[in-house]
C-alpha positions in Angstrom: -21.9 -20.8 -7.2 -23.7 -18.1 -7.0 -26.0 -18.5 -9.3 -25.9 -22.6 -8.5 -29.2 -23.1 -11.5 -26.2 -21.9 -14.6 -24.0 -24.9 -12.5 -23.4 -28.5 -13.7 -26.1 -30.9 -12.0 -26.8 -30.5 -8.6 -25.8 -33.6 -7.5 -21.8 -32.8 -8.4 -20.3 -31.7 -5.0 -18.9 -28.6 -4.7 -15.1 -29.3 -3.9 -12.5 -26.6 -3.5 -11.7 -27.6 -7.5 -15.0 -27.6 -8.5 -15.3 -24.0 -7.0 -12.3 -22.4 -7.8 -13.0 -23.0 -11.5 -16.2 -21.7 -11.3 -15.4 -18.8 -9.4 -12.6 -17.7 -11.9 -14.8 -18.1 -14.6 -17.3 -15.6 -13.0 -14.7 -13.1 -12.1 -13.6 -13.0 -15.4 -16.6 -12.4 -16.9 -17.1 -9.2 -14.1 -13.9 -8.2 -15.8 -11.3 -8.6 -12.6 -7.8 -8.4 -13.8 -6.5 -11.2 -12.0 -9.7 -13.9 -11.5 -7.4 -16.9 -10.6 -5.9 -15.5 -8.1 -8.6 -14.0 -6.6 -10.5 -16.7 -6.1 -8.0 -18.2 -4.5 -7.2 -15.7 -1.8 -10.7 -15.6 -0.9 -11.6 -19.3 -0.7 -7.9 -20.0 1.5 -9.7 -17.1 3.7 -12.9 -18.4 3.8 -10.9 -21.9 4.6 -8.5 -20.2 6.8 -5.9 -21.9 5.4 -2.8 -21.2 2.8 -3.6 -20.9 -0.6 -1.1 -23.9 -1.5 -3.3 -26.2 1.1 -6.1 -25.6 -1.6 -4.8 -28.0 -4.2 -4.0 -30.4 -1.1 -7.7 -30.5 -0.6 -8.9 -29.9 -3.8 -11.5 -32.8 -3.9 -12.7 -31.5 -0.5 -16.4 -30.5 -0.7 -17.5 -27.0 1.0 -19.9 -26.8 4.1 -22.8 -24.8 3.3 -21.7 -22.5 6.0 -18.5 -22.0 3.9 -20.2 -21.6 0.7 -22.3 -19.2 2.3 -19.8 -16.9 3.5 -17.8 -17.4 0.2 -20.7 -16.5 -2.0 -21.1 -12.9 0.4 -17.0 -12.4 -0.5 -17.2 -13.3 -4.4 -20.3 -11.2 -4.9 -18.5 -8.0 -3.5 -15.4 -9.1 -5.7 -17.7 -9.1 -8.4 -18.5 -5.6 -8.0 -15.0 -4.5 -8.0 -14.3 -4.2 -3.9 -10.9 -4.7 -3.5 -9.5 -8.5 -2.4 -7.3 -7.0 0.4 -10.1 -5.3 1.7 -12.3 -8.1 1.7 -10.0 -10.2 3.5 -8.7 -7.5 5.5 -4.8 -7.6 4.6 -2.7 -7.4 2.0 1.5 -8.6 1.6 4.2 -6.2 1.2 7.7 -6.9 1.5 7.3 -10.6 2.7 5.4 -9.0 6.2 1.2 -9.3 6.2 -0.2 -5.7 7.1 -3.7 -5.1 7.9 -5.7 -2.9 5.9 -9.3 -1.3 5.5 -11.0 1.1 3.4 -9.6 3.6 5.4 -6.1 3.6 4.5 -4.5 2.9 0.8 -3.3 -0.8 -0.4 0.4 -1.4 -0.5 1.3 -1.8 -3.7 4.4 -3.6 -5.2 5.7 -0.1 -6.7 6.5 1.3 -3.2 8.8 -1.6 -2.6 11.3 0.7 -4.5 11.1 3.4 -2.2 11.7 0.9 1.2 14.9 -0.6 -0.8 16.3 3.3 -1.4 15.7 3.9 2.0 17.4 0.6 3.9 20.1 1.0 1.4 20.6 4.7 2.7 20.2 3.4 6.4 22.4 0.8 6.2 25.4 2.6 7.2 23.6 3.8 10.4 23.3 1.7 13.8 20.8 4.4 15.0 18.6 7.1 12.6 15.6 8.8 12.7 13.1 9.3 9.5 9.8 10.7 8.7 7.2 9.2 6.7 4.5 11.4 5.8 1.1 10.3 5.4 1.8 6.9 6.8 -1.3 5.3 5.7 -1.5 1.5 6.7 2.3 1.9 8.1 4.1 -0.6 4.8 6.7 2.1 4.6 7.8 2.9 8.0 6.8 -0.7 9.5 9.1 -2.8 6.9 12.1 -0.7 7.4 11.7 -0.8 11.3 11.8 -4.4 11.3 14.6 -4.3 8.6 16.6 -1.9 10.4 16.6 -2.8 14.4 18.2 0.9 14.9 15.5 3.1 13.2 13.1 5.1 14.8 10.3 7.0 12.5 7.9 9.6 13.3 4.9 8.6 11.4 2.4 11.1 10.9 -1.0 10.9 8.6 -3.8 13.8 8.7 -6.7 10.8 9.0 -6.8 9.3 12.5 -8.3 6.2 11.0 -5.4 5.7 9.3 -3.3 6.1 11.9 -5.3 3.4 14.1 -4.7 0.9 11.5 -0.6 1.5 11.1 -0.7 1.6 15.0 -1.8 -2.1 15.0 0.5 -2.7 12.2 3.4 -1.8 14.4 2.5 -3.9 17.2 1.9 -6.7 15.3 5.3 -6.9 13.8 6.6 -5.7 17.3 7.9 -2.0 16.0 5.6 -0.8 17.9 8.6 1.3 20.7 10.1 2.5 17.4 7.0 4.3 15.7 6.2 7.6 17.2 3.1 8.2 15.6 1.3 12.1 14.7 -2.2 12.9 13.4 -1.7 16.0 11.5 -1.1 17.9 7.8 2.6 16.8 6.9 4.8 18.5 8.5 2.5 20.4 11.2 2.2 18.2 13.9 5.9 17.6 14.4 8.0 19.1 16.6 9.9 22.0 15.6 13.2 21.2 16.4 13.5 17.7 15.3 15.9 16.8 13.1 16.5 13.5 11.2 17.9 11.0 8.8 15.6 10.8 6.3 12.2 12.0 5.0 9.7 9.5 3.1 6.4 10.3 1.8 4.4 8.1 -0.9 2.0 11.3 -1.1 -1.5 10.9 -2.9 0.0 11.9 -6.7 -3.3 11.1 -9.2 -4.1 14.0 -11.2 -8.2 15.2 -9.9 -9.3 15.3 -13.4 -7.8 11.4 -13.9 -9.3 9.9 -10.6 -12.3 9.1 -12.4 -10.6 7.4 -14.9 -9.2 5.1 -12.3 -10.0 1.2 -12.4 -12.9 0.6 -10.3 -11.0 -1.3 -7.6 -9.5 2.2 -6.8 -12.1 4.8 -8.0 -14.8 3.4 -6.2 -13.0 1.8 -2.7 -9.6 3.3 -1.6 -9.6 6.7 0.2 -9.7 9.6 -2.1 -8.0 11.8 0.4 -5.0 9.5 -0.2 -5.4 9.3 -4.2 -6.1 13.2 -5.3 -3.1 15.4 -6.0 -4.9 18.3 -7.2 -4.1 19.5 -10.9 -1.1 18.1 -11.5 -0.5 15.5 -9.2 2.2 17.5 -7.2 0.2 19.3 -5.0 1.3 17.9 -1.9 5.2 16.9 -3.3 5.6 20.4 -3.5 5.1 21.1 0.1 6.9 17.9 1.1 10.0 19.5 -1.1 9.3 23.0 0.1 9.4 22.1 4.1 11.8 18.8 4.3 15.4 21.2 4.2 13.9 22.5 7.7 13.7 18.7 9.2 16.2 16.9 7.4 20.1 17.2 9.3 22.7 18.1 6.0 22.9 14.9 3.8 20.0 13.8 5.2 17.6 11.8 2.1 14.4 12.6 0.6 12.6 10.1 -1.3 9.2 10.8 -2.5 6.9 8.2 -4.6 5.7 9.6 -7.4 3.9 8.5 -10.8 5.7 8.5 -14.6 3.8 11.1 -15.8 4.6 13.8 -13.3 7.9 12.9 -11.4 10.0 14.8 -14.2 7.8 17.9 -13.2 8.9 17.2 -9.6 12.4 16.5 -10.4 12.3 19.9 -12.2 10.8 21.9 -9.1 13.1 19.9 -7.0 16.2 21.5 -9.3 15.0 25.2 -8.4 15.1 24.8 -4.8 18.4 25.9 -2.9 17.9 23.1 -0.3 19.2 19.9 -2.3 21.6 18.0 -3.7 22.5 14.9 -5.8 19.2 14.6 -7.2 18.0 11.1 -8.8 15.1 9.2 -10.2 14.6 5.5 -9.3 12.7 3.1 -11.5 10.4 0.5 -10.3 10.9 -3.4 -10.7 8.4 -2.9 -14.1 11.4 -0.2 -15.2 9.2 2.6 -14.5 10.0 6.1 -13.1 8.7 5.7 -10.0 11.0 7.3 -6.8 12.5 10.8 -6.5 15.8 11.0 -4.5 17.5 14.1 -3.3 19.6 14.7 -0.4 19.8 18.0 1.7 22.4 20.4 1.3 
């Protein structure tokens, strides 16, 4: 489509079939992990429509307007800009959050860590968390609308970020529930407060690995949210160091982490005097994936 002289004869119409096929083909050559789906995302953007409503108009032919502004999306796809950027959202937890460049994708893994944390909730008609480093605002967002009597104090060091989670909360109608902070973790929080729980997906990529990174993520999502330092931990550490001074006794700390280094994590977790009942949670691919620990 983009390169319509390589095509079948010109006189063929380009339908939605005709151009999904075409289009997969392309991004599969360009190396994209997951080319069907891609192409469909983009083209039900581009259409403004489902992605299921493609195959119910799959002989329709495209305007040239909206082959136009298709070719502009798969050629950025090509070159390994991320599809949720592109169309400017991404799905977590069956809710639509908007996203940029600015703020990190939601990603399936962290799922695990919103499931530990409503099924800690649950037993609570009112509690209070943190989320650190609240990015595009999946984390605190999803269990606000899951759990009508939470209120979370949000707090990310970019203020781009925090502009993007701020619409988030107001589009699923959080918004009263979300008390938002621009600072370094902990910093810009009152000193007194005391809550529930404290959740933190911190940036946990190893520097020296970042540029081994797919390109999707090397190239397009925010460093400041990817780099740990040496070992990934830098910024856990803190999180583990601090959270006994926030969290009320019992209270949870769950931390995102990645297989290689949440055993080291566990293991500094172990030498501090402020916790208790310390646990690892897999992810749905059975990964190692969530560190647990409540406060003593």
């Amino acid at each position: 489509m983009s390169s319509e002289s390589s095509a079948p004869a010109a006189a063929e119409p380009w339908t939605v079939r005709r151009i999904l096929t075409w289009t997969t083909q392309h991004f599969t050559e360009r190396g994209c992990d997951t080319p069907r789906l891609d192409a469909e995302i983009l083209l039900a953007h581009v259409l403004n429509c489902p992605r299921i409503q493609l195959y119910v108009q799959y002989e329709r032919p495209l305007t040239e307007e909206e082959r136009t502004r298709l070719r502009g999306f798969v050629r950025r796809r090509a070159e390994h800009e991320p599809v949720a950027y592109l169309v400017g959202k991404r799905e977590f937890f069956g809710l639509d959050f908007r996203v940029t460049s600015d703020v990190l994708i939601p990603r399936p893994d962290t799922e695990t860590l919103v499931l530990a944390l409503l099924d800690y909730l649950k037993d609570f008609p009112a509690a209070e968390a943190i989320e650190l480093g609240v990015g595009s605002g999946a984390i605190s967002v999803t269990a606000a609308v899951h759990q009508s009597g939470l209120s979370v104090n949000a707090v990310d060091i970019s203020s781009q970020a925090l502009g993007i989670a701020k619409e988030n909360a107001r589009r699923h109608q959080v918004e009263s529930r979300i008390h938002f902070y621009e600072g370094d973790l902990f910093a810009s929080l009152p000193e007194d407060l005391r809550v529930d729980a404290v959740v933190s997906n911190p940036p946990y990529v190893q520097t020296a690995e970042l540029d081994q990174l797919d390109a999707d993520v090397k190239d397009h999502e925010p460093r400041l949210a990817l780099d740990g330092g040496a070992d990934g931990l830098d910024l856990a550490r803190r999180i583990i160091i601090d959270a006994p001074c926030f969290l009320k006794p019992n209270g949870l700390l769950l931390l995102e982490l990645g297989p290689d280094n949440i055993q080291s994590a566990a293991t500094f977790l172990k030498s501090q005097t402020g916790f208790q009942k310390i646990h690892i949670l897999k992810d749905a691919a059975g990964r190692e994936r969530v560190l647990s620990a409540r406060c003593v």
